[in-house]
N, C-alpha and C positions, 0 to 999 in steps of 0.2 A: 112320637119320636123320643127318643133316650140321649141321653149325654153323662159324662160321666167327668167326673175330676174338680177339685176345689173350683180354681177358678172360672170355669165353663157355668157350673149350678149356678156362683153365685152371682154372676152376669144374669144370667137368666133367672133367677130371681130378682134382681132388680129393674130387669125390663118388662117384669110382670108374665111370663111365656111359662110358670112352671106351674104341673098340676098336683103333682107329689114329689117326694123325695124318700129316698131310698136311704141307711144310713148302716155303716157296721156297728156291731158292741162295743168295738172299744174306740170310741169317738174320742178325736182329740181335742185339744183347744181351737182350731182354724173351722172343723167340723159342727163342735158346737154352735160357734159363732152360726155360720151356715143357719143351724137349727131353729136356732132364733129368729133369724132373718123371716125362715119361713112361717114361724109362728107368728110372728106381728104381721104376717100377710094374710093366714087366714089358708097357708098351703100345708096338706095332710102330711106328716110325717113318719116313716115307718121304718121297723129294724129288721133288717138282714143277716145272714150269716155269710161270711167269707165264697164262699162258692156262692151263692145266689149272685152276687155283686159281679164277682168273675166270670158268670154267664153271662148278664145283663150287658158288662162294660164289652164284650168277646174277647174278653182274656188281654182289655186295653188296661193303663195303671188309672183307677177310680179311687183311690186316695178315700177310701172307704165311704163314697158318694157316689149316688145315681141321682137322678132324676129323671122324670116324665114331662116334657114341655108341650106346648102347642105347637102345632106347625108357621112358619116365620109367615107374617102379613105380607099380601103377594103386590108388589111393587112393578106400576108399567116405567115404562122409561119416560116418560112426560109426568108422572109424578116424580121418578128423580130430579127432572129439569126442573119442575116447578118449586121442588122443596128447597134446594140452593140459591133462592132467593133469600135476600135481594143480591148474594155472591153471585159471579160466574161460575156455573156447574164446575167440578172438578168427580169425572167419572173413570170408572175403570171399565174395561172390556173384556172379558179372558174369553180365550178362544179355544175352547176345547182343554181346558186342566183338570187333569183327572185326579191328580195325586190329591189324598184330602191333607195330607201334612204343608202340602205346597199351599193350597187355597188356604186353610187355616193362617198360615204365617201371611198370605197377602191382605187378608182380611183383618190382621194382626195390624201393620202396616196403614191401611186403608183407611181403620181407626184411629192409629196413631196423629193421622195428618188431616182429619176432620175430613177425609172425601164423602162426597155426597151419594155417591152410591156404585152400586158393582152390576153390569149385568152379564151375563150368562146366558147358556144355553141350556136348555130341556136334558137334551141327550147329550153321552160325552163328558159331564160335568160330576163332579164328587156331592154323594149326600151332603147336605147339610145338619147332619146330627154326629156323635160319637165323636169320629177322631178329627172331623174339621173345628169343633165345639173346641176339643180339646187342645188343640193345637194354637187354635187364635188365642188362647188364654180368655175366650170370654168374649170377645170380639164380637164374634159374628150374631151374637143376641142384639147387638147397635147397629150393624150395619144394613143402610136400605140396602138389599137385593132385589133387581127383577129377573126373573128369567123367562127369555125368549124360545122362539120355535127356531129362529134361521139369524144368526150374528151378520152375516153380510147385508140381511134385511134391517137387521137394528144399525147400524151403521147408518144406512142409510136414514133412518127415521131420528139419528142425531144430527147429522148435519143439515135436516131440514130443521129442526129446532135451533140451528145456530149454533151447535156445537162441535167444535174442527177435532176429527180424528185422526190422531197420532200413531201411528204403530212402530211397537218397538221389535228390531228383525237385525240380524247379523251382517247384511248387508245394505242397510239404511245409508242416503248420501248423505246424510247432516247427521250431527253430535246431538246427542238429547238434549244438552245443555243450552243448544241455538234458539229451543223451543222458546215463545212466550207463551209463560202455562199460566199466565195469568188473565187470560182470556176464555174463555169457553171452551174448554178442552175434555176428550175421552181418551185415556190413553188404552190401545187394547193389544193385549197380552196374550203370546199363542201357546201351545203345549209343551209341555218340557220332551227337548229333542227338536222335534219337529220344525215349532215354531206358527208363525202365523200361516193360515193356509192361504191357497196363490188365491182367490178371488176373495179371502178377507182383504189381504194384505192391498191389491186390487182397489178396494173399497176409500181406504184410509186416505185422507186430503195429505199425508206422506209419512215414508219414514224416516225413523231416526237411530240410529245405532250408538250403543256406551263403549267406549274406545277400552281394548282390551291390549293390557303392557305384557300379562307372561303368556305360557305356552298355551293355556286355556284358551279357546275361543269362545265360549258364552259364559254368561252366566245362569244360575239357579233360575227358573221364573220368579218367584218371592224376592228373591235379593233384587232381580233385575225391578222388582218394582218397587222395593223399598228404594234401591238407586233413584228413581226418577220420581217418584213419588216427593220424596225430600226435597226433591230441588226446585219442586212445583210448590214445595210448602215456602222456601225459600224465598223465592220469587215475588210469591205472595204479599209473605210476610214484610219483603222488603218494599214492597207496592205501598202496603198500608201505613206504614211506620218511615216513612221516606226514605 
């Protein structure tokens, strides 16, 4: 797998997932640093020319950085469950998102608010290399992913673990905000446009909808989870701290 751009490598040098790096001549100071990094790893470092890089990135911006990572350690959703101890899980669902800019920024998101993990579908779903790398700013080297065969089957296998799923959908009868997300929650997020499909949505112990004031009726998927994402950290945070 490849990825490209400062912050993407340098995550992924510090989760340990890279096997070389790639570098142009005229390195800067943020680049160097990078360099370093990999050298006190004990990871091979190599110089490029200006096109080699614009092949490797597909013509994405590599900020005069490649690297070669490992593939992400594959994650079932009961090692999600189980790694959010001794918290209540706080997981995400995406339901068919393609766009890799869109998952990038949820995974951006995701880490921002310590969720415990994302799971996903097989098919239908954006790589996780290059432009989702690059977009999470680094993210998605932290975050547990699982990826399943069938989301309405995974659903199903979180609420037998005790974890109540949420879905968020345009016509949901309650307000995100009604939610107690401070209890064992998956929140699952369906495709941009579309939305959740009718036997996810189907699936979900209910929905909930973000009350929308101008002429837009949805939002972004990413925004729509950084929205609820926050207010699940919120919650939280206000649980712990009285």
């Amino acid at each position: 797998m490849l990825i490209y751009g400062l912050h993407a490598v340098v995550e992924a040098l510090r989760s340990g997932r890279v096997r070389r790096i790639r570098v142009g001549a005229r390195a800067d100071r943020r680049v160097q640093e990078a360099i370093a990094l990999a050298g006190a790893r004990g990871i091979p470092v190599e110089h490029a020319d200006a096109q080699a890089l614009d092949r490797a990135s597909r013509g994405g911006v590599h900020q005069g950085i490649v690297a070669e990572i490992a593939p992400p350690r594959a994650y079932s959703i009961s090692d999600l469950v189980a790694g959010a101890a001794p918290a209540a899980p706080l997981l995400l669902v995406l339901d068919g998102v393609e766009d890799p800019h869109n998952v990038g920024a949820v995974l951006r998101a995701a880490d921002a608010v310590g969720c415990h993990g994302i799971v996903r579908q097989a098919r239908r779903a954006a790589p996780l290399e290059g432009t989702v790398m690059k977009a999470s700013a680094g993210a998605a080297a932290h975050v547990r992913i699982a990826t399943v065969v069938n989301i309405a089957r995974a659903i199903d296998e979180l609420k037998d673990a005790g974890v109540w799923t949420v879905g968020l959908a345009i016509d949901g009868a309650e307000r995100y905000d009604q939610v107690d997300f401070t209890l064992s929650t998956a929140l699952v997020l369906g495709a941009e446009g579309r939305g959740l499909r009718r036997l996810v949505a189907e699936r979900c112990d209910r929905l909930v909808a973000i009350p929308m004031q101008g002429a837009v009726s949805s939002l972004n998927v990413s925004v729509a989870a950084g929205v609820t994402l926050f207010e699940a950290a919120r919650q939280r945070w206000r649980r712990a701290h009285g």
